[in-house]
C-alpha positions as CSV (number, residue, x, y, z in Angstrom):
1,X,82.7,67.8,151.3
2,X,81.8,64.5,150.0
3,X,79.4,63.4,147.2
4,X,77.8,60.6,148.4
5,X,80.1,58.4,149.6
6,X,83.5,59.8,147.8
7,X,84.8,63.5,147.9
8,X,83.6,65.7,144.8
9,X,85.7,66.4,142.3
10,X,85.8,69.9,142.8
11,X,87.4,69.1,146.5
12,X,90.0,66.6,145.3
13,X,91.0,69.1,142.7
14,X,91.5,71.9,145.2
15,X,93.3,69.2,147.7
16,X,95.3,68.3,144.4
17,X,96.9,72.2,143.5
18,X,97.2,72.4,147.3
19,X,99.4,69.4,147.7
20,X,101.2,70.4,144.1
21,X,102.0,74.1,145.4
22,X,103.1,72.6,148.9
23,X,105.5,69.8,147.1
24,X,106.6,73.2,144.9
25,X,107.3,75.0,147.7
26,X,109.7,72.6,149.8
27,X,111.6,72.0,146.5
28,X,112.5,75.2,146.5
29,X,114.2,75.3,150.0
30,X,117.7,75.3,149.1
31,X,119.3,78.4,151.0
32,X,121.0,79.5,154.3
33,X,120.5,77.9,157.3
34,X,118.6,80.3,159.5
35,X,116.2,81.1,157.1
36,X,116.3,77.1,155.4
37,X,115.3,76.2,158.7
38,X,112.2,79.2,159.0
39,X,110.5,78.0,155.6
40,X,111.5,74.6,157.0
41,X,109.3,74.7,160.1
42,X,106.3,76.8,157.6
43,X,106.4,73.9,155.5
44,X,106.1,71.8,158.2
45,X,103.3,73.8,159.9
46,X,101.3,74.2,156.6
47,X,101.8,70.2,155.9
48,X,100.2,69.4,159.5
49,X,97.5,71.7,158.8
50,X,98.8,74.5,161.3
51,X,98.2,77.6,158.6
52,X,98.4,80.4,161.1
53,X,102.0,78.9,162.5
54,X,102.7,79.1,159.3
55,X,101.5,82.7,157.8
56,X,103.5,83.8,161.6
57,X,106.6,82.1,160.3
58,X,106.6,83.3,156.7
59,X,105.6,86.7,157.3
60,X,109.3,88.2,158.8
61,X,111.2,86.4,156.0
62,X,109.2,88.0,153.7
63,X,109.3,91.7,155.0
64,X,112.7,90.8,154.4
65,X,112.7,90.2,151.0
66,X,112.7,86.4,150.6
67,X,111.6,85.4,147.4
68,X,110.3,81.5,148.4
69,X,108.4,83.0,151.9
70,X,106.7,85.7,149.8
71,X,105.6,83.0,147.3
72,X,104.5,81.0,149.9
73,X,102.6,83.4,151.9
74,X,101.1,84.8,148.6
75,X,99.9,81.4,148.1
76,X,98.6,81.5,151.9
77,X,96.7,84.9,151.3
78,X,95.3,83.8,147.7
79,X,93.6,80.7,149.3
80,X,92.8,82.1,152.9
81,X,94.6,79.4,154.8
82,X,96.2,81.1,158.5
83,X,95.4,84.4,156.6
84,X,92.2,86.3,155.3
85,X,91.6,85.4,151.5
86,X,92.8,88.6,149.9
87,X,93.3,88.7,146.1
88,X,95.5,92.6,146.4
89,X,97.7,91.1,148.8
90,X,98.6,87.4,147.5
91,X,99.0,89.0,144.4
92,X,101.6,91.6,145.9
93,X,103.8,89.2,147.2
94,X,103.5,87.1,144.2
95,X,105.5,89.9,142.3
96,X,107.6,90.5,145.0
97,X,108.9,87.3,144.2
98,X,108.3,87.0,140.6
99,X,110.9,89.7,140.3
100,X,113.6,88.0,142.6
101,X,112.9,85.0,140.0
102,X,110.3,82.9,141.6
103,X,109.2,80.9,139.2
104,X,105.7,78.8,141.1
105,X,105.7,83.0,142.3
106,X,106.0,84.0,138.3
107,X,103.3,81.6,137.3
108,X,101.0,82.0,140.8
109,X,101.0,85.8,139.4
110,X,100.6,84.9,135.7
111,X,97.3,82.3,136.8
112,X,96.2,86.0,139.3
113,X,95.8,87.8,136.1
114,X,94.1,85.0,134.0
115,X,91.6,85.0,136.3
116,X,91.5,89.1,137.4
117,X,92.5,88.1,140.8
118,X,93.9,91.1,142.8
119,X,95.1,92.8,139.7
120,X,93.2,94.0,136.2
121,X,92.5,90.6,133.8
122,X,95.6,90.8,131.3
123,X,95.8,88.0,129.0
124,X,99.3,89.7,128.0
125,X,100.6,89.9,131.1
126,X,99.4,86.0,132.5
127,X,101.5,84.9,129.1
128,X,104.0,86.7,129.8
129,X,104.5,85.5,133.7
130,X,103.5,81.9,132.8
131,X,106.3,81.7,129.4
132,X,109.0,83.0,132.3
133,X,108.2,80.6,135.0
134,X,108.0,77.6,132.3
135,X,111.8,79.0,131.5
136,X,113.0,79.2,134.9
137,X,111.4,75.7,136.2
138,X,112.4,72.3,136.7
139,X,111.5,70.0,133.6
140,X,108.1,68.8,135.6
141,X,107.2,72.5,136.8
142,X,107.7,73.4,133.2
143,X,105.8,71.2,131.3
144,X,102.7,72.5,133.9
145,X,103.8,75.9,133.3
146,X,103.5,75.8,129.9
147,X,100.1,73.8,130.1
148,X,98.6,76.8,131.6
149,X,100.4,78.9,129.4
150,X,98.6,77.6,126.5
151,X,95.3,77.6,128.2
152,X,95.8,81.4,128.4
153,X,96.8,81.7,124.6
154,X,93.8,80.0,123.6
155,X,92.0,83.4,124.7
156,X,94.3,85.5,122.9
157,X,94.9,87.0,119.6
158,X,98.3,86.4,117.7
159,X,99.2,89.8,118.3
160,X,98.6,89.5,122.0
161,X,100.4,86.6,121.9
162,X,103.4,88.0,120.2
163,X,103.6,91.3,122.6
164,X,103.2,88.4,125.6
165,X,106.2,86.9,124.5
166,X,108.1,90.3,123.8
167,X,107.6,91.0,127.7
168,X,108.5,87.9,128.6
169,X,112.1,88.1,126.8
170,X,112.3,91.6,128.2
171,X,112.1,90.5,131.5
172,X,114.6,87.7,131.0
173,X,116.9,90.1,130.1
174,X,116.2,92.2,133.0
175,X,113.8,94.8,131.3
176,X,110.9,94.9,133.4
């Protein structure tokens, strides 16, 4: 899409997250060989613009439980690429991994309830998933993490605020 004779905003801001969850996602590739070398090729599909290859790749390792393929096809289902756009199921996975300690999964899921996007709209609950993946990322996924985090406080009381951050510590400590 193009706006006269340069891409709207609204496009290069899309393209923008895309690139940001993609470059999020191969980061977070350091595991065993057989499955490093799965997400490896998804990555790799998804970077040449081969989405179902990718979604077909993903979706076995995340039957089986893996935390960065059921991030990654939750992020494939919440945008529609190699999968149909489906809010329930992107935001599914997206726990699935928030659980196991995702944390682009723990603030994907935190950004679906900002917005209401295959779950109720929780302002408590977006804090809560945001605050843990800020606490779990790397220094420049953290600084982002908490940037959305405060978007999502600026909507809330300080009571909702304080009972986000409650949850949040629960989780740390492994009280869901």
């Amino acid at each position: 899409m193009t706006c006269g004779s340069r891409p709207c905003a609204r496009t290069t801001t899309f393209a923008r997250a895309a690139l940001f969850a993609a470059g999020l996602i191969l980061l977070a590739c350091g595991c065993q060989p057989a499955r490093a070398d799965a997400l490896a090729r998804a990555n790799a599909a998804y970077a040449r613009g081969d989405y179902v290859y990718a979604v077909n790749t993903l979706t076995p390792l995340a039957f089986r439980g893996d935390p960065k393929a059921q991030a990654f096809l939750g992020f494939m289902f919440e945008n529609g690429f190699g999968a149909p756009q489906v809010y329930d199921v992107a935001a599914d996975l997206y726990r699935q991994a928030a659980i196991r300690g995702n944390p682009f999964a723990q603030a994907m899921l935190g950004l679906m309830f900002d917005k209401g996007h295959g779950v109720p709209q929780d302002f408590v609950l977006a804090y809560k998933w945001l605050n843990v993946a800020a606490a779990r990322a790397s220094k420049r996924d953290r600084d982002y993490f908490l940037r959305l985090r405060n978007a999502v406080a600026t909507k809330m009381s300080r009571e909702q605020i304080a009972e986000g951050q409650r949850l949040a510590m629960l989780f740390s400590v492994g009280h869901y």
